[in-house]
N, C-alpha and C positions, 0 to 999 in steps of 0.2 A: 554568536551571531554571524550571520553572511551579508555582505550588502547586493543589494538593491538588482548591481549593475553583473552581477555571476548570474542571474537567473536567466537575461536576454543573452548574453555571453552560450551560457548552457542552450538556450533554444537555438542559435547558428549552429555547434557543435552537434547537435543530436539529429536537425530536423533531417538531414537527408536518410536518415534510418528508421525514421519512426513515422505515425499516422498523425496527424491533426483531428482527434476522434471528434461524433457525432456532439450537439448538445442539443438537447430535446425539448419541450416544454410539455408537463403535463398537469391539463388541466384541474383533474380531478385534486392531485394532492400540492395545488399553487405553488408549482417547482419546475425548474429547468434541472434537466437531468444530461450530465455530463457521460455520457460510459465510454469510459475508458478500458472498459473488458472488452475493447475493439481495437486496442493496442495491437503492438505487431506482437508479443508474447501472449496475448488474454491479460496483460496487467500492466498496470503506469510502473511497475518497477523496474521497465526494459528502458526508461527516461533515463533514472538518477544512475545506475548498471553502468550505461552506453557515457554520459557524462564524466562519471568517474574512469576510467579506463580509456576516453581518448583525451585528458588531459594527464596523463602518467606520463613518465617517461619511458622511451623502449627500453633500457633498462629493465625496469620496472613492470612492465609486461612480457618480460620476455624468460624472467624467472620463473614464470608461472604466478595465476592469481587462484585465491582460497576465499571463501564465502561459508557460510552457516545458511541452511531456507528452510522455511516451511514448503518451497516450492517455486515461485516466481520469481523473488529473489535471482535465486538459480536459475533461471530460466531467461533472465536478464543479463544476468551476469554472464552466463555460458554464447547468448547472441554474439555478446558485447566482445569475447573471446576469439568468436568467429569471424567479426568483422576488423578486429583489429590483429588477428594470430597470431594470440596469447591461447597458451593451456591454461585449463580450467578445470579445478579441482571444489565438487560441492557436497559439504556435510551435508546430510538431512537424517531426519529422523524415521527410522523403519515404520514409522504409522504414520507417516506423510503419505499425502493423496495419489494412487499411484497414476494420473492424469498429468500430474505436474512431476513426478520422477521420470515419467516416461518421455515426456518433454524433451526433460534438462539432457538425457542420453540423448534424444534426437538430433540435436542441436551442438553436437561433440564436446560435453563435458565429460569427464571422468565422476561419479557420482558414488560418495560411499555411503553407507546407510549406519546408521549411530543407535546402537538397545536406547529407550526411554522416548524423551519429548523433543521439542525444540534446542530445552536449556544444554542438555547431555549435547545435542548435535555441536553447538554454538562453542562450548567451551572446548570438544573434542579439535575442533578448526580453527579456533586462535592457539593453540598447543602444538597443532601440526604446523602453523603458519610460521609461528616465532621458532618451533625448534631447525626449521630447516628455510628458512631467510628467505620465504617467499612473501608475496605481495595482500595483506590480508585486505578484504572489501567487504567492507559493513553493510548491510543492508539498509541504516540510518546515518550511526555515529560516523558521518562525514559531511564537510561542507559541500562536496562537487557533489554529492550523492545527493544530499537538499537540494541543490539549486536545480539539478533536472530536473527532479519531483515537484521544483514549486512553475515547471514551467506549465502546467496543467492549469494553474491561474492566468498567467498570461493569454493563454489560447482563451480560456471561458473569454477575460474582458477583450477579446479581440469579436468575439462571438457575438457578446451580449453586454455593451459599452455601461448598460444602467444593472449588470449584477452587481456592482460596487456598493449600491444602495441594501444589496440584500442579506436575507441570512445564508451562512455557507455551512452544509454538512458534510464532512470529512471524518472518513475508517480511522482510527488510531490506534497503534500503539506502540514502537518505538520512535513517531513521532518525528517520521522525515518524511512523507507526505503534508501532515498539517503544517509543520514547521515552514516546508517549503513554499506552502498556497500563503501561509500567513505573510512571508519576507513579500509575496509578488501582488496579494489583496492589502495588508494593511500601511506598508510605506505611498501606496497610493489612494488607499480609500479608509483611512480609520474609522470612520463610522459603520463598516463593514460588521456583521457578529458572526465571529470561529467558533464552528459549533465541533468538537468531535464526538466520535461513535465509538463505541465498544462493547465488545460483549461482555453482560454482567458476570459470566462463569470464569470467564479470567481478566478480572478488572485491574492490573496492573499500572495502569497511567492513571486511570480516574485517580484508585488510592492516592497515588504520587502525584497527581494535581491537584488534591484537594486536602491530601493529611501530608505529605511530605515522604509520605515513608514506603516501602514496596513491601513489610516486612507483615507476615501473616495473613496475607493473603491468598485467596482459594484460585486454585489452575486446575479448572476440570475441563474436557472434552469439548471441544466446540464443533459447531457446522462453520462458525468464526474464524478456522485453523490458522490463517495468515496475523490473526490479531492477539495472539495467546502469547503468555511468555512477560518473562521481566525485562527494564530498558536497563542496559547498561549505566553505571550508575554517576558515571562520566560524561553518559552520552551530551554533543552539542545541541541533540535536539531538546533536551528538558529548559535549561533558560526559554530558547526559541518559544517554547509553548509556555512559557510561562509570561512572556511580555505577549504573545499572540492572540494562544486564544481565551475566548471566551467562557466556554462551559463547555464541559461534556459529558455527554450521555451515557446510560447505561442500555443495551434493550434485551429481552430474555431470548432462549434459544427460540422456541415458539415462533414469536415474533420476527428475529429473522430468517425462521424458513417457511412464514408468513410474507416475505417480503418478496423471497425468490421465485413464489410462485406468480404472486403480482406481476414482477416485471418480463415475466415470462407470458401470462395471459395479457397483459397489458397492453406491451412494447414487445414481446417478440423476441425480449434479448436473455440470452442465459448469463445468471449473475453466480455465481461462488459466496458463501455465506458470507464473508469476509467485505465485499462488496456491498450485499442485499441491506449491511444496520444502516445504514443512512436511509433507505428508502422503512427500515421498519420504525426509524425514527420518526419519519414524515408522518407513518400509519399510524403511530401511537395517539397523535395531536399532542406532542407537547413539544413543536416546534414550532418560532414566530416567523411566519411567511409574511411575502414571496420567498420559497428559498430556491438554492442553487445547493443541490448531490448529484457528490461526484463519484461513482462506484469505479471502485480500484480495479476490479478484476470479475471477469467471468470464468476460471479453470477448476470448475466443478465436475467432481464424476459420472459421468451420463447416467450409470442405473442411479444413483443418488438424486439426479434432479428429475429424472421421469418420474421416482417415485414420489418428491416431492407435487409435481404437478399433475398428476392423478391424485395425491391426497387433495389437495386444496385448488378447487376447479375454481372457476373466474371467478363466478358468482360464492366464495367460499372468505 
């Protein structure tokens, strides 16, 4: 657990680097919708990145810092590198989105690319971390990392005083986004419901919040890419979701590239599949409204979401 008083601590720390993004209300599916794919990165992981790495010490950043990403991650991480100059070294996986590899270069990281998934990249970059005494950064498994991520709660109740009262849908899956909105929504609104999201092709948390175990479970291909993958099995963020939240979801691929075209014809804003399961949540009906989604990112590949928004036109 983290208390209370790291997550405001975290919002001084981060705010002159980052956006205080839009919160929306829409009507049709009785939701205020948070997007945070209007971050300074395209994704809230540029919060917990920037949090974690300006409470290090120079020491400490001066080693050089190492990371594992699907992409944003790294992309957080490599700002946060920039702004504080620390080098920056980020695993990923050679079928990572090259939207968000092209990024993480942009932005002066060093970025190797790892044969297989996520998991190959992840373990490739705590091996290079420990063998050569630099500074590893979790994309979850950290307390500073939660607390910026849960500071995306604070801005909503700054926003919207009576979401306290409502349901929250939150992406998941290692579980330092929900962890973090949970520490900053239910120490002051218990009545609050922590809803997370995941996609059912690699349901790794749900298992693990609902059977205990991560073991035999299916990791196929997502539009979801930021949400795939097993949690560390230490991580601090599993208690955290285990006193926090409430339930979470499954929704098929379908469904959320069902959702990205939504919020595209909708609202106008480009979402990343990873983002779009809260809103395919909303779509499904088997959420209890009013709610409050908060979409994590929009760093989707252009031919990928025009084709998705040609397939599925407004009225679709």
């Amino acid at each position: 657990m983290i208390p209370y008083e790291w997550l405001g601590q975290a919002m001084v720390c981060i705010a002159p680097h980052i956006r205080c993004t839009p919160l929306t209300q829409d009507m049709h599916l009785d939701a205020w919708i948070k997007w945070d794919n209007r971050q300074v990165t395209g994704s809230f992981k540029a919060r917990g990145a920037l949090n974690k790495v300006l409470h290090l010490e120079d020491w400490e950043r001066q080693v050089g810092l190492v990371a594992a990403s699907a992409g944003n991650h790294g992309q957080g991480l490599a700002l946060a590198g920039r702004i504080s100059g620390a080098p920056v070294i980020i695993f990923a996986s050679e079928h990572a989105a090259p939207v968000k590899l092209d990024a993480i270069r942009a932005l002066g990281a060093e970025l190797r690319l790892v044969p297989g998934g996520y998991p190959e990249a992840e373990a490739a970059a705590m091996t290079y971390a420990s063998e050569n005494r630099l500074t590893w950064v979790s994309p979850y498994n950290d307390g500073q990392v939660v607390a910026g991520q849960g500071t995306i709660a604070l801005e909503i109740l700054e926003q919207l005083p009576e979401a306290g009262n409502m349901t929250w849908l939150v992406p998941v899956s290692g579980g330092g986004l929900i962890s973090g909105i949970g520490v900053g929504l239910k120490e002051k609104h218990p009545r609050a419901r922590l809803v997370g999201v995941q996609a059912e092709a690699s349901p790794f948390t749900h298992s693990l919040f609902y059977h205990g175990t991560q073991e035999n479970v299916q990791d196929l291909p997502s539009l979801a890419d930021g949400l795939t993958g097993a949690i560390e099995s230490t991580s601090v963020t599993i208690p955290m979701m285990r006193r926090y939240v409430d339930e979470i979801i499954l929704v098929s691929e379908e469904e959320i590239v069902r959702a990205v075209a939504y919020a595209w014809h909708a609202h106008n804003e480009m979402v990343e599949g990873s983002g779009a399961v809260v809103l395919a949540a909303l779509m499904s009906g088997r959420v209890r409204k009013p709610s409050i989604a908060v979409i994590s990112g929009g760093n989707i590949q252009l031919d990928v979401h025009r084709e998705i928004s040609k397939r599925y036109g407004r009225d679709s």
